[in-house]
Every structure is written in C-alpha cells, then in structure tokens.
N, C-alpha and C positions, 0 to 999 in steps of 0.2 A: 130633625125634620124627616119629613117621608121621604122613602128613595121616588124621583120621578115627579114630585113636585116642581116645578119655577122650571121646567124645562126650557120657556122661552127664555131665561137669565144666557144670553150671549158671552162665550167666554169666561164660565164660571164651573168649578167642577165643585159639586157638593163635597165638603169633606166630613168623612164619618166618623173618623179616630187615630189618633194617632198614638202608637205605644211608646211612652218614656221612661226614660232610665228613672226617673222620678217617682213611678210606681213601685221601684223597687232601690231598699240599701242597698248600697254597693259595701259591705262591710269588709272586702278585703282577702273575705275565704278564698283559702288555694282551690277548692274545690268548688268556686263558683261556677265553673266552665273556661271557654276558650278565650271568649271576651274579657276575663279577669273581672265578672259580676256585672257587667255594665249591662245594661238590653239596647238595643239598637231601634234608635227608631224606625217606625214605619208608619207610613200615613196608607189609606185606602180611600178612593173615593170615586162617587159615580158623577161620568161626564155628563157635562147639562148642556154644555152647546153641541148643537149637531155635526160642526165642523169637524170635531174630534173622535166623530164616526165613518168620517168619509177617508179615504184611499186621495193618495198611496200611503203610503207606510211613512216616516221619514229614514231618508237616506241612513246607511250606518258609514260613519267615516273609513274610509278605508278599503272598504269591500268590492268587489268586481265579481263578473257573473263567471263559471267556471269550477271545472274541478267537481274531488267527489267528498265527503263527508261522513264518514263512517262511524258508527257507534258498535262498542262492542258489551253486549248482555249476557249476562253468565243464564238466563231462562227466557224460553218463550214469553209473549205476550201471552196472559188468559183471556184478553180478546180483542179481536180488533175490529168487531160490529163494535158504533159507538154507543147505542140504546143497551151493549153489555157489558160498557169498559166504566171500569172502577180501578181500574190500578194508574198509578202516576205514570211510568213508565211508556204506556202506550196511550195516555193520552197528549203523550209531548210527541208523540209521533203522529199521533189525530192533529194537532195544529198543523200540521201541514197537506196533509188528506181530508178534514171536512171542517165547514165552517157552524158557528152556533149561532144562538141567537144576538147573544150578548157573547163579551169574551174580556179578558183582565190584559192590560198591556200594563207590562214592567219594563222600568229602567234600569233592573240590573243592580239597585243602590236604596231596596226597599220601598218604593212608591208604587203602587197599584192604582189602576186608575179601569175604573171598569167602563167600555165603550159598548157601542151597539157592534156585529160583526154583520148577521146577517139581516139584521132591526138597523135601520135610519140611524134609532137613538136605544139608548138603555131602556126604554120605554116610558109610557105614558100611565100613571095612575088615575084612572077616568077621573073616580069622584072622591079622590082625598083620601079614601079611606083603606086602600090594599086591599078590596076586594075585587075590581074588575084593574085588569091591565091592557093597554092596547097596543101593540107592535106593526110597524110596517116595515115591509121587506124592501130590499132594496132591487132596485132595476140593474141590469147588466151582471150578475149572480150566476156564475155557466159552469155548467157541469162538464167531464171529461171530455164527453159528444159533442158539446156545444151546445146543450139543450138548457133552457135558464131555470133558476132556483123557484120555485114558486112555491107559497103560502101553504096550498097546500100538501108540498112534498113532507114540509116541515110537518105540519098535520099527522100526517100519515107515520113517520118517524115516531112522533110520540105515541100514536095507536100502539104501533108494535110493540113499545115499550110494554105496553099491557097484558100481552101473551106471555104464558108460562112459559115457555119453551125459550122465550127470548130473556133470559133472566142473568141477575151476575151485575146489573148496573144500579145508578141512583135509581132510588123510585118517592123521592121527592114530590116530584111534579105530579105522579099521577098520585098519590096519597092528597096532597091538594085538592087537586081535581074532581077526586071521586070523595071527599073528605073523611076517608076510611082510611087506616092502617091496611083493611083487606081490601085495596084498590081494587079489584079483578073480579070483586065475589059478583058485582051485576054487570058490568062491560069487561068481557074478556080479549077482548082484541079484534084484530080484522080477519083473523085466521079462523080464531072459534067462532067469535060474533056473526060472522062474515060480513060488516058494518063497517066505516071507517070512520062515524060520529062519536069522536071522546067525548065523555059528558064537561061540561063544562069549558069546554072549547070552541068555538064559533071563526066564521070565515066570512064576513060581512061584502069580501070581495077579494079578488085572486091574491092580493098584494096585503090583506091585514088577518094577522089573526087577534082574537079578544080572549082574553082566559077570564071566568068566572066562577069564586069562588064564596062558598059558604062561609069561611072566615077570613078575616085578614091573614096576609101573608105579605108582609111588606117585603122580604129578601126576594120577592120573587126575579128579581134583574140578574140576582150572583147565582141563583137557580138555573136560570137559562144558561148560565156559561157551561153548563155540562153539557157532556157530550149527548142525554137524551133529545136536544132539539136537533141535533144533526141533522139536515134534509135525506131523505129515504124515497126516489121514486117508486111507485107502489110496480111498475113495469118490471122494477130490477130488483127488486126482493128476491133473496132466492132464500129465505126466512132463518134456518140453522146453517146454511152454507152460505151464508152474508158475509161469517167471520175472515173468512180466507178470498174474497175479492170484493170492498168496499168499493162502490161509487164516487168518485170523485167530486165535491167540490171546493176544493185548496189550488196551494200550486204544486201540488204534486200526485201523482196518481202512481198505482201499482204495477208495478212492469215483474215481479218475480215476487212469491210467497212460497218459502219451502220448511213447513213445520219445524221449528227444532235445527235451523238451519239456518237459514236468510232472510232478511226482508231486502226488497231493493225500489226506490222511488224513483221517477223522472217526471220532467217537468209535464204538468198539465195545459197544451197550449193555448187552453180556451180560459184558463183564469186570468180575469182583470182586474190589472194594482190599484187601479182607478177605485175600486169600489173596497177597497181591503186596507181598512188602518192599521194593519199588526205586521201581516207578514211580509217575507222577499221570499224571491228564490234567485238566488244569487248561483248556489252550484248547481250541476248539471244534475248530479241524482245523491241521494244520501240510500248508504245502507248500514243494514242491522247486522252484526256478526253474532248467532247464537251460540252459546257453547262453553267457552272459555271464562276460567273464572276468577276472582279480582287480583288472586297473585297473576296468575297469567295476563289478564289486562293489563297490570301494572304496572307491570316487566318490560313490555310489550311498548309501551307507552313512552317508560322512559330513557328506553335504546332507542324511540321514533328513528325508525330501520323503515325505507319506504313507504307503503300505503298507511301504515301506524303512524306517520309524521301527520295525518291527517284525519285522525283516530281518537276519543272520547271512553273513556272509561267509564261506563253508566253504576258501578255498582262502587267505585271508590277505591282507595288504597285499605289494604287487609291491615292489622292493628302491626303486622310483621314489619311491615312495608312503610308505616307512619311515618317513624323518624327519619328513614331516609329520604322521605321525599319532602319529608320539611325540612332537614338538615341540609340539604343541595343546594346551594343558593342557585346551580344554574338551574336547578325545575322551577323557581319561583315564578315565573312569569308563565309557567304553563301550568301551574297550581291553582285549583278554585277552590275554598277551604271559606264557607259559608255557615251559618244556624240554617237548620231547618224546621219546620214547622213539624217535625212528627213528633206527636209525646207516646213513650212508650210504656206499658203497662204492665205489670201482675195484676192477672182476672181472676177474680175469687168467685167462680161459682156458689152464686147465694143462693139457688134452691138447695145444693150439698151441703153448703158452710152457713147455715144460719143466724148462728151463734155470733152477732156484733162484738163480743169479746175475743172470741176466735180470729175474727175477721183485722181486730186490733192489734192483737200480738203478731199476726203476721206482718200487718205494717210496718211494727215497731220492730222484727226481729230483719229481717230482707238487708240485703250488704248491696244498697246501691250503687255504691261507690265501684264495690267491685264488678259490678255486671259491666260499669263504661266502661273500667280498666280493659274488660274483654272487647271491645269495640275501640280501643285505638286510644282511650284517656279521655283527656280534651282533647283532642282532637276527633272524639268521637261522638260527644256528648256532652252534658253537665247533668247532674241531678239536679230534679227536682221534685216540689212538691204540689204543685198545682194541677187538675186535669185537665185545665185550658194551656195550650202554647200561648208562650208570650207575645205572640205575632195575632192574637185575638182580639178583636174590637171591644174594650172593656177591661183586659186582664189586668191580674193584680195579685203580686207574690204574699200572699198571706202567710203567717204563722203556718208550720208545721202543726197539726193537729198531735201528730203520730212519731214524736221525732226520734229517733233511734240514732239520730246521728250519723254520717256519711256512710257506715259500716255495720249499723244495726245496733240495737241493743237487749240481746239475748234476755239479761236480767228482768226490764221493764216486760217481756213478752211473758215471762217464765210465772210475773205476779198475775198476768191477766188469765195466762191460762189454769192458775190454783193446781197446779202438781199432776193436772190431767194429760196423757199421753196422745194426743190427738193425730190421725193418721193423714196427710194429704197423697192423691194421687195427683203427680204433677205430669203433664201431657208434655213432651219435647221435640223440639222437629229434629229431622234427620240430619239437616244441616249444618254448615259447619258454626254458624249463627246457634243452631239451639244446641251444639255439643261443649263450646266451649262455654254458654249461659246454663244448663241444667247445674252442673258440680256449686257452682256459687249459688243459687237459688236453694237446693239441696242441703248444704253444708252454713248454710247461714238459719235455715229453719231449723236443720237438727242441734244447733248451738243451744236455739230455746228451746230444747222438748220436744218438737213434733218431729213424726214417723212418717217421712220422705219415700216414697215411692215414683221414684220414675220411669216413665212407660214413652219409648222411643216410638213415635209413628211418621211414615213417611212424608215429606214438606210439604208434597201435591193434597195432602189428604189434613193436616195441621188443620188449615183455616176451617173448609168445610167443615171438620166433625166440631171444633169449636163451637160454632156457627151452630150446629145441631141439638135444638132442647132434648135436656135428658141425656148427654151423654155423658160418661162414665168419668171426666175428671174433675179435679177437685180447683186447681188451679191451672194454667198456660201463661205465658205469653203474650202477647198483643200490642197494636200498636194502632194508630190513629192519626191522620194530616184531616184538615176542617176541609171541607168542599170550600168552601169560602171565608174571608176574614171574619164573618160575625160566630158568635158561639151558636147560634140556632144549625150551624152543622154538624155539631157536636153534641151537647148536651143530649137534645131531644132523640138522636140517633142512637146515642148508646146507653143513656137512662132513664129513657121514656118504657116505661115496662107493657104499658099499653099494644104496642106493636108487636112483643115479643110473639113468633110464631114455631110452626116444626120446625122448622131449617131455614136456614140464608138472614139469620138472626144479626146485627151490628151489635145489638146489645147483650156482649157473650158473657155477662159478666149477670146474667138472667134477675135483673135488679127491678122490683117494680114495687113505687113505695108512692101512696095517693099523697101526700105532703108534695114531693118533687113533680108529679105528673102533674100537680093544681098549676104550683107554681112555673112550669114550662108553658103552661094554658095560657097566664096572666103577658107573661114576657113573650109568648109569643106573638102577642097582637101589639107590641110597640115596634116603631121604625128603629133600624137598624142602630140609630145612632144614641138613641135613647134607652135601646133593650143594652144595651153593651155592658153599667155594671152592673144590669139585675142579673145577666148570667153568673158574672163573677161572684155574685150573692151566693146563687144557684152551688156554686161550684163548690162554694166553701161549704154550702148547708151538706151537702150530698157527700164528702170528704169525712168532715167534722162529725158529721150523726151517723153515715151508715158504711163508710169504708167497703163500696162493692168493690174496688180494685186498690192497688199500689201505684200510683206515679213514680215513676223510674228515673227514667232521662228525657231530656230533652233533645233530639237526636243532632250531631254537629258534622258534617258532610268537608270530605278531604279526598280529592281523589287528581289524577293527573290530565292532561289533554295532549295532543301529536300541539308541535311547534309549530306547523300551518294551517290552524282550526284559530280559527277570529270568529268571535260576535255573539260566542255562547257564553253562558251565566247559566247559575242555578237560579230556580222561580222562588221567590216568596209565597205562591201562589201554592203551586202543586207539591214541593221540596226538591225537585230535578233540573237536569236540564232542560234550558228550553230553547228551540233549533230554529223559532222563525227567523232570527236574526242573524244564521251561520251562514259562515262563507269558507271559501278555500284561498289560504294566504299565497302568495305567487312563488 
C-alpha cells in the first residue's frame, strides 16, 4: 500500500517489510558472518496515528538529567550545514541540533518506525497517487532565540539546497522537485536566483507545505527524514559559513566549534518535549573529541580513567583490539557489537574496464574473505554477495553469480581473461583502512593474471576524485548505507547512469545501461511496499549481466563505550550511534 494512505486508521502503523532469516539458508558456513548465517529481523514502518508524532519522547528507564557525554572521532565532521551532510557521523549529531520533517525512531532491537518530527504526521498523499504530498508543521517548534519553526523556514532550507556552493548533501528532493538529475540548471537557489520559490513547492499557509511532483515518488516520507528539510531562517544564513554555527532547532545548540578539535553542545532552553517524539536531553552538554584514533579510543575506553567513564568510541575497536574486547567478559556490558547496514564494495570503473569479461574475472578472482580478516573477521563483517544490505525492504540472498569462493578463485578469472595480461590502476587511501586493504586486493588480482598498480592518494582527497568522471583509476574502494530502508536509496543512486555528472558523482562505478535505467523507471513508481522485490529483481539483473562492482562485506560494528554512558545503540537506520536517547549514569 502507499506510504500516507488510511492516515485516519487510529493506532495503526503501516508495515512495509520485514527481513527474514527465511530469505536466506542458514547453511552453516563459518564464513557466514557474526550471526553464524542467521539475518536478523527487522520490520520498518510508517506511523499512521498522529499520536505517535506527538511529544514527549517516552521516558528511558533509568536515565536522569545531568552530566556530560562525550564521543571521541578520529575526523572532523565534513559538515555540519544539514542541506550539506551526508555522512552518518554528523548526522547523529544533527538529531540533536535540528529537526526534519519526518525522522525514524528506533528501539534499539531492529524496528523502525518512521514518525512526523517536524510534520503532525508522516504526511498526507493528497490524491493516492505520490504525486502531490501535504505536510503540516507543528505549533510550539522554537528555535535557540525562541523564535518558532515555521513553514516557511523549512522552505527556504530546501531552496539553499539548490545553490552550488551549498553542495556535499542528498539532492533527492530537489531532483524530484525540479524532475531532473540537473536540478539547478533553471532554479538555482536564493542566492543566484535571488528567489526563494522552489519549483514545485507551495506554502498554502504559514503552517503547510504541499510538494508537487511530475512523477510518483511514493518514498517521499523516508526522504524528508534527511537532514535537507532541516529548518534554515533565511535571517541567519550566513550561506558557506552556516557549517561552523548551525541554528538551533533541537535540544541542543552550539556553545564551542573548533575545527579539527571540538565540538561542544548545551541545552537549548527554548526546545519543547511536548512537541518531540524521539529525543531527551537528559545531559547537560555532549562533546566531540577530534583527533585520536580507534586504538587510542579504545585503550582509552577500556581503562574508563575519568571523563572516558563517560566516553563512546565512534569509529570502533581496530581488528588489534578485537579479541580483547570480546574476550573480556568484564567489557561485555559496555560492548555494542551490532550488523550494520553498510555494503562495501570494489568499484570497477566501466567507462576504463568495459570489457564484461574483465569485469567478471575480477569478481571471481578478489579474496573477500581476506579484506574482513583485515577489518576485525566477524567481528568486522561477513561477505557477501548481494548489492542490497540485508536490512532492505525486499532483500534476498541470491546465488553467487560470480563465486570464487570466500578467497577467490584465480583459475576460473584466469579462463575469462584468455591469457591476456590486463593492467588495473587501483586508487588506495592513505589510511590505515586502505593500507592494510590495498596488499589483499593487489595480491588476490595478481594470483589471476592482472597487472596491479597501486597508486596511494591522500583520504581527504579518496572520495572526491572517485566521485570525479574521468578520473584515472581503474578500480577503488567504496562503500554505501541506504538513506532509507527501501532500495530506491540505492539502486537508483549509484546505478542510474542517467545522473552521472563532472563531479559529486554516487555512482562511482560510471555504470549506465538503458535495460536498468527502464527498469529503475517501472519500480520507481510503485509504493514502497510493493517496489521491495522488483528492486531485489533489479539487483540481481545488474550483478548477474553487468558486474559494475564487487560486493565485499557486509560491514559488522564492535566497538567499546565509558561504564557511565546509558541509552546509546547503534541505528538500523544510519549504521551508528544514535545519542537521542543518552544520558549520564550516576
């Protein structure tokens, strides 16, 4: 059924899928992952009674207001404007500095339930069909000053989206909106334009906005949960210098930002629980410690030596670090060792590598097994073979197209490639992630025949030049979490070839094939619940016939927390933690 239909259904939350062990043998393999093969369910669904949009939060057992709550990141945010955050990391730090439209409350235990945050409700499908959506805001909505959220702040948030300059986030909604991949080429924002009517956007009155679009877009509800709807007074733009002092409307606001250094939160006293079904603010401030990296978190952590007693390891235990910290039985209770939604990839540059046979034996030669070993084992991952994470509305472990087997299998690469010496330039970050991944990626290709060239460039620089059509290598790295449970965050993102532009590219793997772009067209106009196995269709067509990348692992999250840190979890949502629900133990 469509998201947003039977709204009036009281006390009903649409359910759109839930992933079973049942989609997948459990045959036993040691290499199945951490769960020992099983998949864990998960349900996701959008709330249809209103009740389950309104505030407060429910209480977390346990918790009391107080204290400080620290996370420690081994790298800055890339950004903390939300109309330019894309990375998970800073937007579990955006749930406590702005609110969205819609937003995903999790228990912690796999269930997703997507509510309205700064919408009534998850919204209103006017006329059935995912083209027009109607949202109303909510009253009593107050920003740092005390000034309330209004319609059109929200507005104006998505305009900026539209500016070049303001770039680096989802641009979803306005590819909707404008229903071009070149959202920008006739409304370029409120800066260039000097306009603040998005096309397809309307304000019927202070409190609603209407989105109207040329085609169906039934996800549009799990859309809004990004951080582009964030409210933006158009007063307090200060346009590229937004990143470094966001406006508040959470319950917490910016009291210190120092690049490469600190972030530091306190409470915002104008935020009302009343109107906020997700968060608390239970501690007095949460900060960010930049710098130090996951041995040093980890160390750090599990000596919990003062303000570290209340301290979060955001990047994990290093694969060094593993067994001691699941070997401990006293860390077990400060141990969060969850699946995460990221599937990691080998990108095969198909304008370079054209040759579908080429494209095969690398499949079939690649030692996946050995890349988790470097990331911790199971405890770091599990291979697999699908491009959807199992945690996708629809997924389904198919056959191996490609199987080489947990370690490769040089032989079957060695027939595809017919005795030809084929060269790849393989791109490596600087880090300690792509030092200790090159040598196994390298030495698993040269087993079958191909001529390995690895070319080191710096971490900050990795994604960008990937990202960049036309650049010089042959294969990278990569990796991918869905914006939202359905695959229409995925698929279309990184193998719709249609979008492919100069730079800021998702789909690094430069793959554009009118078979997959038809059928992304078809599934893209069914409700979320419906479209779920034509993706997994998708998935296997695009695998099976045109191998534009490698599925790797499935990524598996192990890392430690300080012994007075209550009420965090890792998200099903984003694959991190998530801090609306932390508090400081006594």
């Amino acid at each position: 059924m469509r998201p947003g239909r039977g709204v009036a259904v009281a006390g009903v939350a649409l359910l759109l899928a839930s992933t079973l062990a049942a989609c997948s043998e459990n045959t036993g393999d040691p290499d199945a992952g951490p769960d020992d093969g099983a998949v864990q369910q998960r349900t996701s669904a959008i709330a249809t009674d209103p009740k389950e949009s309104q505030g407060p939060a429910p209480a977390v057992p346990g918790a009391s207001r107080g204290g400080t709550i620290r996370t420690i990141v081994q790298q800055d945010f890339e950004h903390l404007d939300p109309q330019r955050t894309y990375t998970v990391v800073a937007m579990a730090a955006q749930h406590l500095l702005v609110r969205t439209l819609t937003q995903f409350r999790e228990d912690g235990q796999g269930k997703l339930t997507l509510i309205g945050d700064l919408a009534e409700t998850p919204g209103r499908d006017v006329n059935g069909d995912c083209r027009v959506w109607e949202y109303k805001v909510k009253q009593g909505v107050r920003y740092e000053d005390g000034s309330e959220v209004r319609a059109a702040d929200i507005a104006y948030g998505i305009a900026r989206s539209f500016e070049e300059s303001i770039d680096g986030g989802a641009t979803y909604l306005q590819e909707w909106l404008a229903d071009s991949p070149a959202y920008n080429a006739t409304y370029k924002g409120p800066y260039t334009s000097g306009s603040t009517a998005v096309p397809g956007l309307s304000m019927p009155d202070d409190r609603t906005l209407v989105f109207t679009f040329a085609k169906p877009h039934c996800d549009l509800p799990f859309a809004l949960s990004l951080p582009t709807t964030a409210p933006v007074p158009q007063a307090r733009d200060t346009r590229t210098e937004y990143d470094r002092r966001i406006f508040s409307s959470g319950p917490y606001k910016i009291k210190e930002y120092l690049r490469d250094s600190r972030l530091v939160l306190e409470r915002n006293p104008h935020w009302n629980a009343e109107t906020d079904p997700l968060r608390h603010d239970y501690p007095d401030s949460f900060v960010w410690e930049i710098g130090p990296d996951d041995v040093a978190q980890t160390e750090r952590i599990i000596a919990d030596a003062g303000a570290d007693a209340y301290a979060i390891s955001s990047d994990g235990a290093p694969q060094a670090l593993v067994n001691q910290v699941l070997g401990n039985p006293d860390l077990k209770q400060r141990t969060i060792s969850a699946p995460q939604p990221f599937v990691h990839y080998l990108s095969i540059n198909n304008e370079r590598i054209t040759d579908v046979d080429v494209r095969k034996a690398i499949a079939y030669a690649i030692d996946k097994r050995g890349i988790v070993l470097t990331q911790g084992g199971d405890a770091g991952g599990r291979v697999t073979n699908t491009l959807l994470a199992d945690s996708t509305i629809g997924w389904r472990n198919y056959p191996n197209p490609w199987d080489g087997g947990p370690n490769g299998n040089p032989d079957k690469a060695r027939e595809l490639l017919g005795g030809r010496k084929v060269k790849l330039v393989f791109m490596a970050r600087s880090n300690a992630y792509g030092q200790v991944t090159a040598p196994v990626v390298k030495e698993s290709l040269e087993r079958a025949g191909f001529e390995v060239v690895v070319r080191t460039v710096e971490t900050p620089q990795h994604n960008p030049t990937a990202r960049t059509r036309g650049n010089e290598y042959d294969i990278y790295l990569s990796n991918w979490v869905a914006d939202w449970p359905s695959a229409a965050s995925t698929i279309p993102v990184l193998w719709d070839g249609r979008s492919l532009g100069p730079k800021g590219n998702s789909n690094v793997s430069y793959f554009n094939s009118d078979e997959v772009n038809r059928r992304i067209d078809e599934v893209s106009a069914l409700p979320a619940g419906e479209a779920g196995p034509r993706w997994a269709e998708i998935d296997q067509l695009i695998h099976e016939r045109y191998v534009p990348v490698v599925p790797l692992f499935q990524a598996y999250f192990t890392g430690v927390v300080g012994s007075k840190v209550g009420g965090v979890f890792l998200s099903e949502s984003i694959g991190t933690h998530v801090l609306y629900n932390a508090h400081a133990r006594g």
